[in-house]
C-alpha positions in Angstrom: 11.0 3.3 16.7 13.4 4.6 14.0 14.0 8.4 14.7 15.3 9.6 11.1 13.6 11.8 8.8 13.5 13.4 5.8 11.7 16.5 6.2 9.2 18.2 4.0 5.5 19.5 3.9 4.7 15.6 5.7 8.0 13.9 7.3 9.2 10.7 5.8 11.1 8.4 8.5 13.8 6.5 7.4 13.0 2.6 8.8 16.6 1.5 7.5 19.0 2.1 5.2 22.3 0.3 4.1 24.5 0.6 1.4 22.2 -1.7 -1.0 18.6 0.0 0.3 16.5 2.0 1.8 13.3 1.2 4.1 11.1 4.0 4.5 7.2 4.9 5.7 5.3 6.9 3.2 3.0 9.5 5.1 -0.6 10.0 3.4 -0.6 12.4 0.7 2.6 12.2 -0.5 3.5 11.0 -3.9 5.6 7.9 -4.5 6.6 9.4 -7.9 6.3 12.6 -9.8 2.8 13.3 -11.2 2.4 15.4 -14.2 2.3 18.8 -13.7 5.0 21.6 -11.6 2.2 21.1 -8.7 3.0 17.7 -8.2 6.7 17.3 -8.6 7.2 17.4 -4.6 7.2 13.3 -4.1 8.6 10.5 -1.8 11.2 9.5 -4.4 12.8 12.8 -5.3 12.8 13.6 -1.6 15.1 10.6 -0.9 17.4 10.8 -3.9 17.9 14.2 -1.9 19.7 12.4 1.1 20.5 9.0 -1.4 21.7 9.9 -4.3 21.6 7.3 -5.9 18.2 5.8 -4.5 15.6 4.4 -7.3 12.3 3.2 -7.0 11.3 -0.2 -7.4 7.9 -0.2 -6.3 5.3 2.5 -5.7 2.2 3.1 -3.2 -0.9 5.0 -4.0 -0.8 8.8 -2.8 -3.4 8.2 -0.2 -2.0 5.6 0.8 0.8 5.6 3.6 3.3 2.8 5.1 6.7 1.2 4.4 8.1 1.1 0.8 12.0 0.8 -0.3 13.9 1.9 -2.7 17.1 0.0 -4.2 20.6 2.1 -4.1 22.0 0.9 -8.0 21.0 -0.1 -11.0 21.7 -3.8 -9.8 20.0 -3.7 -6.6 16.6 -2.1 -8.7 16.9 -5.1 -11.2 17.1 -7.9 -8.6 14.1 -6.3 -6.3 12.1 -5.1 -9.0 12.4 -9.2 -10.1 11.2 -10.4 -6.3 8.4 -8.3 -6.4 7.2 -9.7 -10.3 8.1 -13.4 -9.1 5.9 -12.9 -6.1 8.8 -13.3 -3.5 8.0 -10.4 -1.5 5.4 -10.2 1.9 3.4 -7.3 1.8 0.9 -6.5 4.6 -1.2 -3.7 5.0 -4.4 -3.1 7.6 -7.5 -1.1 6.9 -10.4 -0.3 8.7 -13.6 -0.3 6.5 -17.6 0.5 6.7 -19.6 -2.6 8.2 -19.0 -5.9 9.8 -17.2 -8.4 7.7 -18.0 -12.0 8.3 -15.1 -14.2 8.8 -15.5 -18.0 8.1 -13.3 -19.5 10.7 -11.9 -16.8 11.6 -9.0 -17.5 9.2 -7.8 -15.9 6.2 -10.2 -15.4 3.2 -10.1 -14.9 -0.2 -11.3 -12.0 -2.8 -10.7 -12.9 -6.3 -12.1 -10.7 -8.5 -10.4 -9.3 -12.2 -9.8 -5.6 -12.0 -9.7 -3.9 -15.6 -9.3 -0.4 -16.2 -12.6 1.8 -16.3 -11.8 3.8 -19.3 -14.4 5.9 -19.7 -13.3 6.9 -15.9 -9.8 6.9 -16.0 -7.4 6.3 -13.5 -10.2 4.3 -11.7 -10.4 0.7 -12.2 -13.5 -1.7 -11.7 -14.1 -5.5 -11.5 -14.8 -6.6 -15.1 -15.1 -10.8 -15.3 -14.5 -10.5 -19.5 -11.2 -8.5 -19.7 -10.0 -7.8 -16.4 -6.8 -8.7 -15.1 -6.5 -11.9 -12.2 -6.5 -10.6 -8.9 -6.6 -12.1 -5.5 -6.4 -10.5 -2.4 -6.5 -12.3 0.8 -7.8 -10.7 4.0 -8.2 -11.4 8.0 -10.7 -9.6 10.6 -8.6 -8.3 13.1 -12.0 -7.3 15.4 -15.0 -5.8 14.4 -16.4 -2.1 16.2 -19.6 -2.5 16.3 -20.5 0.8 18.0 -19.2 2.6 15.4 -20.2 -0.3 12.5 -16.3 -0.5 11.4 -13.9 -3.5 10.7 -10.4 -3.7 11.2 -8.8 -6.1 8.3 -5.4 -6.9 7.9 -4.9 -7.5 3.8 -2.5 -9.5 1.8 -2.5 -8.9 -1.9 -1.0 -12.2 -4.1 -1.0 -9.3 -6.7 -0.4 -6.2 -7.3 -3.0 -4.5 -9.4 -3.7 -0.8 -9.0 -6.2 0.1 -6.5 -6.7 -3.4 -5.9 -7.2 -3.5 -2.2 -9.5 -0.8 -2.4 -11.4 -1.6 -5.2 -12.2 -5.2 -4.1 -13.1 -4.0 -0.3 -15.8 -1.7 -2.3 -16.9 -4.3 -4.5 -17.6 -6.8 -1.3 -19.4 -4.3 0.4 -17.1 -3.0 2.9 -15.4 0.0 1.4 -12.3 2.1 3.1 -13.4 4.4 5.3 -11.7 7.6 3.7 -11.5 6.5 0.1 -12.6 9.2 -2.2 -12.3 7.1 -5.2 -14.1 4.1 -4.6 -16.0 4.8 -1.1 -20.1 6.5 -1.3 -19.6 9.9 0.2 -20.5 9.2 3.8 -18.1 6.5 4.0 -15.2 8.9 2.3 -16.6 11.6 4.5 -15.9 9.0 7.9 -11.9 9.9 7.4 -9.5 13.2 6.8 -7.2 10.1 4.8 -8.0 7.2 3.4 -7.4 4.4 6.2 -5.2 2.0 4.2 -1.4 1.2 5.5 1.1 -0.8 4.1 2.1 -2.1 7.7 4.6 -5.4 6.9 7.1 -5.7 4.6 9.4 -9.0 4.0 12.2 -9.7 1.5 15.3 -11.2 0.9 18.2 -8.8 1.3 19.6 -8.3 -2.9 23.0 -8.0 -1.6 23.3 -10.6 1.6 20.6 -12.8 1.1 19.7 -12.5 4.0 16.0 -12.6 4.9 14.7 -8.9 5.8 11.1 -8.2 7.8 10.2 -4.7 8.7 6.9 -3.7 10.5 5.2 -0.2 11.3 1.3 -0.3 12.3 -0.4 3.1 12.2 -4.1 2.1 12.4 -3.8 1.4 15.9 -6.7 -0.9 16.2 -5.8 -3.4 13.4 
């Protein structure tokens, strides 16, 4: 287990870094980017550019959310990441544990496919709208299912990469994250100090090498 960290109000550890990039796990609570505001300038990114100077973000994980991210070190290194991630070419992984028992068919991996479209009149959340909303697919697994305490463990694999999407399409098939203050009814939000979403697998090809790159950092211990 890496043992480098860039300190702050919430640690961030430092999974691996080269001279192309940098791996790291986002704790919950923490910022990927800037928000508006002198309250929330204290982020992931400006915390690294700290250490890397020349670090730049090339992809970004809710606030509430935690798990591994990177960041590209150059111009050049941003373009060709930020190009695997539009084309689809990088793995993402993340586990959850969410209200109720989810019925697996097979036990394999199945499918959510519902378009996500901004809720204006409740912005920044999003909602399923089948007229103007945006494709998006998420596919999920049940790791095991708690049925003392009436909670699923899912690991979740989204094909795309919609905001909130992982959250908003657990809620809309019944089984919402346990912690989620957005999307979650208040006794589900209420089951969690943080929202129980990590980003636990991440796979690319290295921009530089070409080399392929896996890294993997489960937090929800049951998943």
């Amino acid at each position: 287990m890496p043992t480098d960290y860039i300190t702050g109000d919430s640690a961030v550890c430092v999974v691996y870094a080269d001279d192309a990039l940098v791996v790291l796990d986002k704790p919950s609570g923490l910022l990927s980017v800037p928000g508006r505001g002198p309250d929330k300038q204290d982020c992931l990114s400006t915390r690294v550019q700290a250490r890397f100077a020349d670090a730049l973000v090339v992809h970004r994980l809710d606030m509430a959310t935690s798990g591994l991210i990177v960041m590209a070190r150059g111009a050049a290194v941003q373009r060709t990441l930020s190009e695997a991630f539009a084309n689809r070419l990088v793995d993402k992984r993340y586990e959850a544990v969410v209200h109720g028992e989810m019925a697996a068919t097979g036990g394999g991996w199945q499918v959510i496919d519902l378009p996500i479209a901004v809720d204006w009149p409740n912005r920044p959340l999003r909602t399923i709208n089948h007229v103007i909303g945006k494709p998006s697919v998420t596919h999920w697994r049940l790791s095991h299912y708690d049925a003392q305490r009436q909670e699923s463990y899912v690991l979740l694999e989204p094909l795309t990469g919609r905001t909130h999407q992982l959250r908003l399409h657990l809620q809309a098939i019944g089984h919402p994250i346990l912690g989620d203050t957005l999307y979650a009814p208040p006794e589900v939000a209420a089951l969690s100090p943080r929202l129980l979403l990590h980003a636990c697998e991440l796979g690319f090809t290295h921009p530089v090498s070409g080399l392929p790159m896996r890294f993997s950092c489960k937090k929800l211990a049951s998943a």
